[in-house]
C-alpha positions in Angstrom: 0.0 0.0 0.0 1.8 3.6 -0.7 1.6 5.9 2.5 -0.8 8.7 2.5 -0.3 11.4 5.0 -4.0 12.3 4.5 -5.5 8.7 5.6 -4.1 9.6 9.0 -7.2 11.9 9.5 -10.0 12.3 12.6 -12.2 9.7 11.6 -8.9 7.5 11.7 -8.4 8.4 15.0 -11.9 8.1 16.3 -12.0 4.6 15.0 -8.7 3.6 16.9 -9.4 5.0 20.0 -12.9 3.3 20.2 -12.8 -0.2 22.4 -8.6 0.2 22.7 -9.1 -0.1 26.3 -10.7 -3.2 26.2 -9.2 -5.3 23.3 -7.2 -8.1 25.1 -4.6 -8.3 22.6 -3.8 -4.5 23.2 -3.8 -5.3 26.8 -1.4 -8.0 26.3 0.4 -5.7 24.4 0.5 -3.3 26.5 1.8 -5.4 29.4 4.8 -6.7 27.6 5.7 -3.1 27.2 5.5 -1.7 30.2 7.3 -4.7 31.3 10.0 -3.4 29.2 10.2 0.4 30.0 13.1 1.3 31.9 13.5 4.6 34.2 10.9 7.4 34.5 11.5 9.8 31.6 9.9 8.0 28.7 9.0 9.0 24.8 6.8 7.4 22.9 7.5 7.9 19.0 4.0 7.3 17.1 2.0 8.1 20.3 -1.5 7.8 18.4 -4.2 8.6 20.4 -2.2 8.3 23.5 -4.4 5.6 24.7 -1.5 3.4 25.2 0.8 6.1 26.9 -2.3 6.9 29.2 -2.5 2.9 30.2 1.6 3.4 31.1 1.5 6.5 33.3 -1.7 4.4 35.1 0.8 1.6 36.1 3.8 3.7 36.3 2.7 7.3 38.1 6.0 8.3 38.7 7.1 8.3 34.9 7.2 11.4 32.7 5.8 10.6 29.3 6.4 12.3 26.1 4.7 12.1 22.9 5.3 12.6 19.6 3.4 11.8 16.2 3.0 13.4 12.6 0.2 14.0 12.1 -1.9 15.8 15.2 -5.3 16.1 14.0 -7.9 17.9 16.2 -9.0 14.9 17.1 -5.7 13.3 18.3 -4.6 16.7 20.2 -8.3 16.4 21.8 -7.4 12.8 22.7 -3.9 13.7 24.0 -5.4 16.6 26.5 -8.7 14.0 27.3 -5.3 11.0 28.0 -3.2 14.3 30.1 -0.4 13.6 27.4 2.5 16.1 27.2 2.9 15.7 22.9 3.7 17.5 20.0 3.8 17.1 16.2 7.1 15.9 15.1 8.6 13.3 12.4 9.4 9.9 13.7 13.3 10.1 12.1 13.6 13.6 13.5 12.9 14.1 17.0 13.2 18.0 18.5 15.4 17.0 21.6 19.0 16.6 22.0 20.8 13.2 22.4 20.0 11.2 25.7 17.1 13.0 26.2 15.1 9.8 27.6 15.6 7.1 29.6 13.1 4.6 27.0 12.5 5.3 23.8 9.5 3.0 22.3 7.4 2.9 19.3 3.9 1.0 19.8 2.4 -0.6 16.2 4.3 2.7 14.6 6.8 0.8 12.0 4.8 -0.7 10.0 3.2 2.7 8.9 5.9 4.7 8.3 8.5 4.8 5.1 11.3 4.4 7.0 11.8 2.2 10.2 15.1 2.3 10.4 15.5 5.6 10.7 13.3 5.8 13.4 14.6 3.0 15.2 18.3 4.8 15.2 16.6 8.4 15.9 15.2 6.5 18.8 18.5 5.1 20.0 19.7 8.3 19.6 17.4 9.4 22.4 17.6 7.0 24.7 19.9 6.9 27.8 19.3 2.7 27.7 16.9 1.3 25.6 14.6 1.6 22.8 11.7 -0.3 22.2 9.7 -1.3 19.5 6.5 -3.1 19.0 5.7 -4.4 15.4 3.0 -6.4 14.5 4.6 -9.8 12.9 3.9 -9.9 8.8 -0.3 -8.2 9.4 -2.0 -7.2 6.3 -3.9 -4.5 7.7 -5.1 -1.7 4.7 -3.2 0.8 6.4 0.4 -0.8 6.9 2.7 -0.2 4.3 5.4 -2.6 5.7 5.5 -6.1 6.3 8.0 -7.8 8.7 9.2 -10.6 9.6 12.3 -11.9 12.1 14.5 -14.7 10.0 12.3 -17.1 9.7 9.7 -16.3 12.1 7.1 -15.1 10.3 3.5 -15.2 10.7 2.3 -18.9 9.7 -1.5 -17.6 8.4 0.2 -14.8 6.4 -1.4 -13.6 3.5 1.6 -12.0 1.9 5.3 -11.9 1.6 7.0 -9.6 4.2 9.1 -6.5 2.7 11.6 -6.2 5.8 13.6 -9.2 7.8 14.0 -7.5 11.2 17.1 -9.6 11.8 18.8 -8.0 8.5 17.8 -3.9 9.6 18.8 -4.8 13.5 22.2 -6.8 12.9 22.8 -3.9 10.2 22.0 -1.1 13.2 23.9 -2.4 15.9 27.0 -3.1 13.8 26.8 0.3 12.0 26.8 1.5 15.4 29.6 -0.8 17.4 32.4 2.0 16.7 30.3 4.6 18.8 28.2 2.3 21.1 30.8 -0.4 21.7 28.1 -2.7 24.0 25.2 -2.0 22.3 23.0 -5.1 21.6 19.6 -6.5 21.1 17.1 -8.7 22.2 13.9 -10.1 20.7 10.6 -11.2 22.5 7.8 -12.6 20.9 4.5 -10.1 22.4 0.4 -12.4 22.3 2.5 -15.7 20.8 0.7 -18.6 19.7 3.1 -21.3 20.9 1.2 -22.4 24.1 4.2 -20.3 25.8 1.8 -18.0 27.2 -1.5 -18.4 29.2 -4.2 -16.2 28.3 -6.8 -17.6 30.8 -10.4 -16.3 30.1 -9.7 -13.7 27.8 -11.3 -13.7 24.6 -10.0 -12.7 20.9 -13.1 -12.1 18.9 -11.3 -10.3 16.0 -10.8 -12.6 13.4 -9.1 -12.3 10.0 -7.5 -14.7 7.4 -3.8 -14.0 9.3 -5.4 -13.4 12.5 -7.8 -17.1 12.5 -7.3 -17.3 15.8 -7.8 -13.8 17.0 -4.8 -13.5 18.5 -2.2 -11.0 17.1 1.6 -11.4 17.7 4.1 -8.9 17.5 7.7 -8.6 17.8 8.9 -7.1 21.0 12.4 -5.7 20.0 15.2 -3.9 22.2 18.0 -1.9 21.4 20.2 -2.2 24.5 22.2 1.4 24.3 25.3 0.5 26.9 24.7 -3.5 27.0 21.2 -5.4 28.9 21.7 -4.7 33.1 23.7 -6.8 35.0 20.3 -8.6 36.1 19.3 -8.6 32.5 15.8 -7.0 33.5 15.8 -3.4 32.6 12.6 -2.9 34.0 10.9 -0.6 37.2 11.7 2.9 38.4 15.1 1.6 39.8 17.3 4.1 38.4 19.8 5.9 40.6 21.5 9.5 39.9 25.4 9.8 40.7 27.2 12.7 40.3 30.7 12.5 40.2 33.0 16.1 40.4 36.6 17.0 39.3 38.2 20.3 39.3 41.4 19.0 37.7 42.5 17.1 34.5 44.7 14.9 36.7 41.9 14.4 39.0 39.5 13.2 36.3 42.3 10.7 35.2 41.8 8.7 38.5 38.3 8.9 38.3 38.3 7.9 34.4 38.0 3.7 35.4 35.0 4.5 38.0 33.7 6.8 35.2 33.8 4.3 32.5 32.7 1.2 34.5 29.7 2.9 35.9 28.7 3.8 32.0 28.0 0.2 31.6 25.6 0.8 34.1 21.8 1.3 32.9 20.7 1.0 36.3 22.7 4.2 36.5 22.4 8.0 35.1 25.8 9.3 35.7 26.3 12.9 36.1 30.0 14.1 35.4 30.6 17.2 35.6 34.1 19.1 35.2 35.5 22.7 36.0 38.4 23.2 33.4 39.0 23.1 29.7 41.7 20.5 30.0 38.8 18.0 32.0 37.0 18.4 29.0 39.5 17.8 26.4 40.3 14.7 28.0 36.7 13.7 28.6 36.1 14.2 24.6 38.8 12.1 23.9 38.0 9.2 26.2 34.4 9.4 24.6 32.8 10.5 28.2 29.7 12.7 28.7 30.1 15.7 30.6 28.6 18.2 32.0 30.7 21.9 32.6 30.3 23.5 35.7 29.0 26.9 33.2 26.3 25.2 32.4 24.8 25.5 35.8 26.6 29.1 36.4 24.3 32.5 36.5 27.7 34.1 36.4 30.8 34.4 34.2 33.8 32.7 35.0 36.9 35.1 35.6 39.6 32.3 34.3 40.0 28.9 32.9 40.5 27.6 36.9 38.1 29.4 39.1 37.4 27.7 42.3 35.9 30.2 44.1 33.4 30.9 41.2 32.7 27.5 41.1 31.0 26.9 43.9 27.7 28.5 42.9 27.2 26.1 39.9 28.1 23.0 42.0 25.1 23.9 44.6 23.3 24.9 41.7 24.0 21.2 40.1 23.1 19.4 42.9 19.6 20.9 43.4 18.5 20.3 39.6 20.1 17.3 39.4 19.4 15.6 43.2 21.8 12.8 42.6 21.0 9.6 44.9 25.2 9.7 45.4 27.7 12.6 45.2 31.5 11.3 44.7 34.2 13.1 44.1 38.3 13.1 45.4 39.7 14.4 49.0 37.7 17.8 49.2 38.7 21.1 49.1 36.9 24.7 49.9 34.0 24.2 47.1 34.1 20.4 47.4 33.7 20.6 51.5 30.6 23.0 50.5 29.0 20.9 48.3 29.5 17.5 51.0 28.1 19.6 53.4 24.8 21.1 50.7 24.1 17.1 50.1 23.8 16.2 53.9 21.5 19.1 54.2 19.7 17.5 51.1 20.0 13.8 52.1 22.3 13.0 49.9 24.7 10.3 50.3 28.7 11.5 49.6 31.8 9.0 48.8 35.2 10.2 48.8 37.8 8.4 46.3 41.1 9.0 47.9 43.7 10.7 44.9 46.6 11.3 46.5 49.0 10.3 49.5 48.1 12.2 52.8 50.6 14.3 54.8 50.4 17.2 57.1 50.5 20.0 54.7 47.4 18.4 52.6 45.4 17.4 55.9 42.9 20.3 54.9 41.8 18.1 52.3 41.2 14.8 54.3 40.0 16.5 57.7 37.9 16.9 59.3 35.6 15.0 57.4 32.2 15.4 56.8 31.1 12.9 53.7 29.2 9.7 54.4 32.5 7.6 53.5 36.2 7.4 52.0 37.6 5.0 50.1 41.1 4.5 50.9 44.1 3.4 49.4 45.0 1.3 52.2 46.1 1.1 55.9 48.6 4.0 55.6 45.9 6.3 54.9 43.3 4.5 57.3 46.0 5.3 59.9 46.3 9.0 58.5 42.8 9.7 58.7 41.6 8.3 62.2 44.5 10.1 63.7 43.3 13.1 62.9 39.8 12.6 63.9 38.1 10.6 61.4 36.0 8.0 62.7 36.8 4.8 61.4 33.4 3.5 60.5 33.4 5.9 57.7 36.8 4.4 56.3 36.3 1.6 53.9 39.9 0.3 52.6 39.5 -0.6 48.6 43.1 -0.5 47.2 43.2 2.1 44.7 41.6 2.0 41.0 44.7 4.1 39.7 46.8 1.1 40.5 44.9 -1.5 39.5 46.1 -0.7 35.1 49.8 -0.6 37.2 50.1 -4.5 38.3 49.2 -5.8 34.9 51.3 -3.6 32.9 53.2 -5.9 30.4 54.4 -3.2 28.5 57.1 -3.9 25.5 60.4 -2.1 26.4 62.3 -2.7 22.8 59.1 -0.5 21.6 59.6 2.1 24.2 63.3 2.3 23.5 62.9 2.6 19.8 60.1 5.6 20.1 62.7 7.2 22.5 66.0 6.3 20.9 67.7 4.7 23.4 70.3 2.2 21.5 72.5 -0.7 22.8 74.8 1.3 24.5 72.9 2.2 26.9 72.5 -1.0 30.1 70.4 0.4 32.7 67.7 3.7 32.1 66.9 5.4 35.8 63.2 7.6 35.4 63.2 10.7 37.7 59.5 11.6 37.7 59.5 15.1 38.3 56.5 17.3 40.0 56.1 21.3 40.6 55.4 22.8 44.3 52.8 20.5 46.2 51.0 21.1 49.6 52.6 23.5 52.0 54.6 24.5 48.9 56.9 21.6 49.8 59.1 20.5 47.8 60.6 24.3 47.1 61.5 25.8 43.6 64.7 25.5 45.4 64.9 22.0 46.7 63.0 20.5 43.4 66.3 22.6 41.2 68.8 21.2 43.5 67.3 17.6 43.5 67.6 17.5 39.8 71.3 18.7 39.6 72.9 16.5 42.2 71.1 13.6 40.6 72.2 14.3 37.0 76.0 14.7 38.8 75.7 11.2 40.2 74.0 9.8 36.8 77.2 11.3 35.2 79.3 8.7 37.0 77.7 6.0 34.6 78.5 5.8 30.9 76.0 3.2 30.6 73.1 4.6 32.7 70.8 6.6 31.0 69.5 9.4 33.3 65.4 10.3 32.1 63.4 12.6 34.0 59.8 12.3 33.1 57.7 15.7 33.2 55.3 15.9 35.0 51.8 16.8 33.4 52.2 20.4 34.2 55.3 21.2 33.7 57.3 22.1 30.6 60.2 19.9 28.8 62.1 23.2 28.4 61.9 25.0 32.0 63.5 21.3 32.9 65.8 20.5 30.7 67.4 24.1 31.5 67.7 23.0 35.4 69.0 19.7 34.2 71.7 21.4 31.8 73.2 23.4 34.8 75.2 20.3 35.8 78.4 20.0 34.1 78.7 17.4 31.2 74.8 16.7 31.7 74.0 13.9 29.6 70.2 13.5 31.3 67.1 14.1 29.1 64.0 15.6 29.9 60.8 13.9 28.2 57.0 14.0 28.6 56.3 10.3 27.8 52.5 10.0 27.1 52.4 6.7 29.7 54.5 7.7 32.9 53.8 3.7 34.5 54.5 2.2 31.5 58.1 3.8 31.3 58.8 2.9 34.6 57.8 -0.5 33.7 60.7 -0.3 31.5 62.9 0.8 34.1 65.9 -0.1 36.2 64.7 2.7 38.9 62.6 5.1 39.8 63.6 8.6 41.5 61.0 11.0 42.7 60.5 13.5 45.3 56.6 13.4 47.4 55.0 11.9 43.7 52.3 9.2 44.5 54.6 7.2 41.1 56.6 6.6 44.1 53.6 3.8 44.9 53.4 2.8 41.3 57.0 2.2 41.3 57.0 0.0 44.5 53.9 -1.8 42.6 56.1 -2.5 39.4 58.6 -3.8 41.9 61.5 -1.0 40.6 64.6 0.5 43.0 63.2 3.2 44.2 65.0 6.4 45.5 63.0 9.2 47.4 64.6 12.7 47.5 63.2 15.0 50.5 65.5 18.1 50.9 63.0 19.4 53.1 62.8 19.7 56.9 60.4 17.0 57.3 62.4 13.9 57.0 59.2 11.2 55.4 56.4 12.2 53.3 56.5 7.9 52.8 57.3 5.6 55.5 59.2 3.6 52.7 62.9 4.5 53.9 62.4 3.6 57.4 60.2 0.3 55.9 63.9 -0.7 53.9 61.1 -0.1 50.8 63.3 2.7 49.1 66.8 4.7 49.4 66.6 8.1 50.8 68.4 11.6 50.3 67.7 14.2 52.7 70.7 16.5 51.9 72.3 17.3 48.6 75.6 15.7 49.4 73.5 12.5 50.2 71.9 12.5 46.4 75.4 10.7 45.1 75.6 7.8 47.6 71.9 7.0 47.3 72.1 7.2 43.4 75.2 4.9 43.7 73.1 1.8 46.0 70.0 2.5 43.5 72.7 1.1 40.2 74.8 -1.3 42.5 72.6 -2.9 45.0 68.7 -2.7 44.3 68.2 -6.1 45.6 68.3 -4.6 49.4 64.8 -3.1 48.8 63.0 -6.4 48.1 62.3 -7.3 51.7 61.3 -3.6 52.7 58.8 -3.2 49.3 57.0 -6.6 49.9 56.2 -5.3 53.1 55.3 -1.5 52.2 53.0 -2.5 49.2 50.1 -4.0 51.3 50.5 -0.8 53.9 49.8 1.3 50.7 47.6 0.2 48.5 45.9 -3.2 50.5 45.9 -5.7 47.7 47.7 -5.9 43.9 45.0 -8.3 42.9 43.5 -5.5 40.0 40.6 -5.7 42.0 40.3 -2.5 43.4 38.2 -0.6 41.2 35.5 -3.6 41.7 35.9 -2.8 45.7 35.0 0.8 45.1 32.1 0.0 42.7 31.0 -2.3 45.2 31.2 0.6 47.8 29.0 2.5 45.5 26.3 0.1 45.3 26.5 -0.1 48.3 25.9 3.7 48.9 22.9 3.7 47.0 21.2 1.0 48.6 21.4 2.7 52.1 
């Protein structure tokens, strides 16, 4: 039949409203789809009369439902206000609302009248934040459907025509076009009113009856488009959605939170809210393929500079009011992050804490006190840390750390690494000095970080075959180093800004550092580790005093330590095997489960 706009008219309408509510098979119908909807923001493409999105809200209350059809006649906008149906007129491949929009997307009896079904089903995948739905009568010759589909070969067995589309064809064509953008999307097919004896229809009578329909019954394909992959119960069904918001201020911060970020996508039991302050969060959020939020978008004000923390605490309040997350997690707080902790408990609102970096006195601001719900340490070290200084120790809940967990399986391939960096035969032993700028209580010094460098490229000097490499770190330049480095006499040390700091100390022969938390990683890779502190505090680590690492604490001392980190690494093993566990609790690359384990545990409190 060719489609004509004009058929869709009143009198159309009229007669499809009329006896919808008690037509068993649209029960039935009905039932398997709302079986199906997932969340409480909903669209329905095709809405009709509404009838069907009236019989939803009745079982769901708490749902918001959208809808959207071509045509609105009088009639149908009379039917939409009679139903209480927020709709508008709109074309089933081009929907007016951005991507995401929705939690379900579903078409009810829509595809088979329109000219092209697969562009509505991938506008409707565009929409949805988890799954689209579609309902499609199997191979019906009804005088108004102008398609006629079947599933491989399921097809109806009292057909009285061929069927234009196989449904298996359009959805393995979809979700393989697709795959490069939505890497776990997927599909699943349920058979809606079947006549295999699978279902029981009691007492219920059919009394339509048509050549393909002899038994009155009507079955339709029940088709999802699983956005992110089905939920880990495989039942995407129920209001049971939760709302975390997860916060960064920095692009080094949103690094550590990237594998909580990117497990919790898989999620569709979860809408995950991230939302980032700086333009180098959201560089690096656009290249790992994660939505974002920026903190302007909640803002009433203008931002005086790229990093404005003081600005951006309005928009974080702001965020957490639209939004209302069911959790709030974010890294060791600061001033706006200790505001907004304190906003959720005022709200209800549970907080977690994912510890980023090592605690010491001059960063104690950040830990305590402490005012989330809990913290999810690194390990006993920082459980230690933490209830010393006041923090009760129900609220500490030791996970290891996710940052570590891409550090024990690191197999990288050093030949490769040598070869991008030029590092020939010569060379027998390569020593990485990961370098860092001014931390807490402005310790290390300009001073002590300029003299650190110098005396270590002076002992490095000592050894033709060692290969001194200090590794920038992410905010520093090559250039401001390299000029330090040069200021040693017969400097043969190069300054680099490798784009995987773990992996080249995985390559290794020792690691050198000052306060950096690679200091863990390098223990972790099981490297000779040296720890320079030309400061007055003598440990930032306890890994000297634990035989874990060599220390310097004065400039003359930089030699002699440099000298046991070439000739005698192997006094360390005893000391690391022991400081490992104090740090970070387990190597098993299971901490990032332990934290999203924490989480769900959050939101079921």
């Amino acid at each position: 039949m060719k489609y004509i706009k004009e058929a869709y008219n009143d009198e159309y309408f009229l007669n499809m409203e009329a006896g919808i509510d008690s037509n068993p098979v649209s029960i039935i119908h009905g039932n398997d789809l709302i079986s199906s909807i997932y969340g409480t923001k909903i669209l329905s493409i095709g809405c009709g009369t509404g009838v069907m999105e009236y019989r939803i809200k009745k079982q769901m209350p708490d749902t918001r439902i959208i809808g959207t059809d071509f045509a609105g006649t009088q009639v149908q906008k009379e039917l939409w206000s009679k139903y209480g149906l927020e709709a508008l007129v709109a074309d089933g491949t081009h929907q007016p609302f951005p991507d995401e929009s929705f939690d379900t997307c579903f078409t009810s009896n829509v595809l088979e009248h329109v000219p092209d079904p697969r562009g509505v089903i991938e506008e409707s995948i565009r929409l949805t934040k988890h799954v689209a739905i579609h309902l499609i009568p199997i191979n019906l010759n009804m005088p108004d459907h102008i398609h006629f589909f079947k599933f491989g070969d399921i097809d109806n067995e009292y057909k009285t025509q061929d069927a234009d589309i196989d449904l298996k064809v359009v959805a393995d064509d979809v979700t393989a076009c697709l795959k490069p953008r939505l890497p776990r999307i997927e599909y699943e097919l349920q058979i809606s009113c079947p006549r295999d004896g699978s279902s029981d229809y009691g007492d219920m009578k059919f009394p339509v009856t048509r050549p393909d329909r002899p038994d009155g019954l009507m079955p339709c394909f029940l088709i999802k488009f699983y956005k992110y992959g089905k939920c880990a119960d495989s039942a995407l069904t129920g209001n049971t959605m939760k709302k975390i918001l997860i916060v960064t201020y920095l692009e080094r911060h949103l690094r550590k939170m990237l594998p909580i970020i990117k497990e919790l996508e898989k999620h569709s039991d979860i809408e995950l809210k991230v939302m980032l302050l700086t333009p180098d969060e959201w560089k690096l959020a656009e290249s790992q393929g994660i939505k974002y939020s920026k903190f302007d978008d909640y803002a009433t004000k203008e931002r005086r500079a790229d990093f404005d923390l003081e600005w951006g605490l309005e928009p974080l309040v702001n965020a957490i009011d639209m939004e209302k997350p069911d959790l709030f997690v974010a890294i060791e707080v600061n001033y706006i992050l200790r505001n907004a902790v304190r906003h959720c408990k005022s709200m209800g609102i549970k907080t977690l804490i994912v510890q980023h970096g090592t605690p010491n006195k001059y960063s104690l601001h950040c830990f305590a006190p402490f005012e989330a719900d809990c913290f999810a340490a690194w390990g006993d070290f920082t459980r230690e840390f933490l209830v010393g200084n006041g923090v009760a120790p129900e609220r500490i809940v030791v996970t290891g750390g996710p940052v570590f967990d891409k550090t024990v399986s690191l197999k990288p391939d050093k030949s490769q690494i040598y070869a991008e960096l030029g590092i020939g035969p010569e060379i027998k032993k390569t020593i990485v000095f990961t370098t860092q700028g001014q931390g807490a209580g402005f310790r290390p010094s300009i001073e002590e970080i300029e003299s650190g460098i110098i005396e270590t490229v002076k002992a490095a000097s000592q050894y033709r075959d060692v290969l001194l490499l200090f590794q920038a770190h992410p905010g520093q330049n090559v250039e401001d180093i390299q000029k330090v480095a040069d200021k040693a006499d017969h400097s043969s040390a190069r300054v680099i800004k490798y784009h995987d700091t773990e992996s080249l100390m995985a390559v290794s022969d020792g690691v050198i550092t000052f306060f950096s938390t690679t200091a863990i990683d390098a223990l972790i890779l099981r490297k000779p580790l040296l720890l320079i502190n030309l400061t007055d505090d003598r440990e930032f680590f306890p890994f000297v005093p634990m035989g874990a690492a060599f220390g310097a604490y004065t400039k003359k001392e930089i030699m002699p330590a440099f000298r046991k980190l070439i000739e005698s690494p192997e006094e360390l093993k005893d000391g690391r095997e022991k400081a490992i566990p104090y740090m970070v609790y387990k190597t098993d690359g299971k901490s990032l489960e332990r934290v999203l384990n924490l989480i769900e545990k959050s939101l079921k409190e």
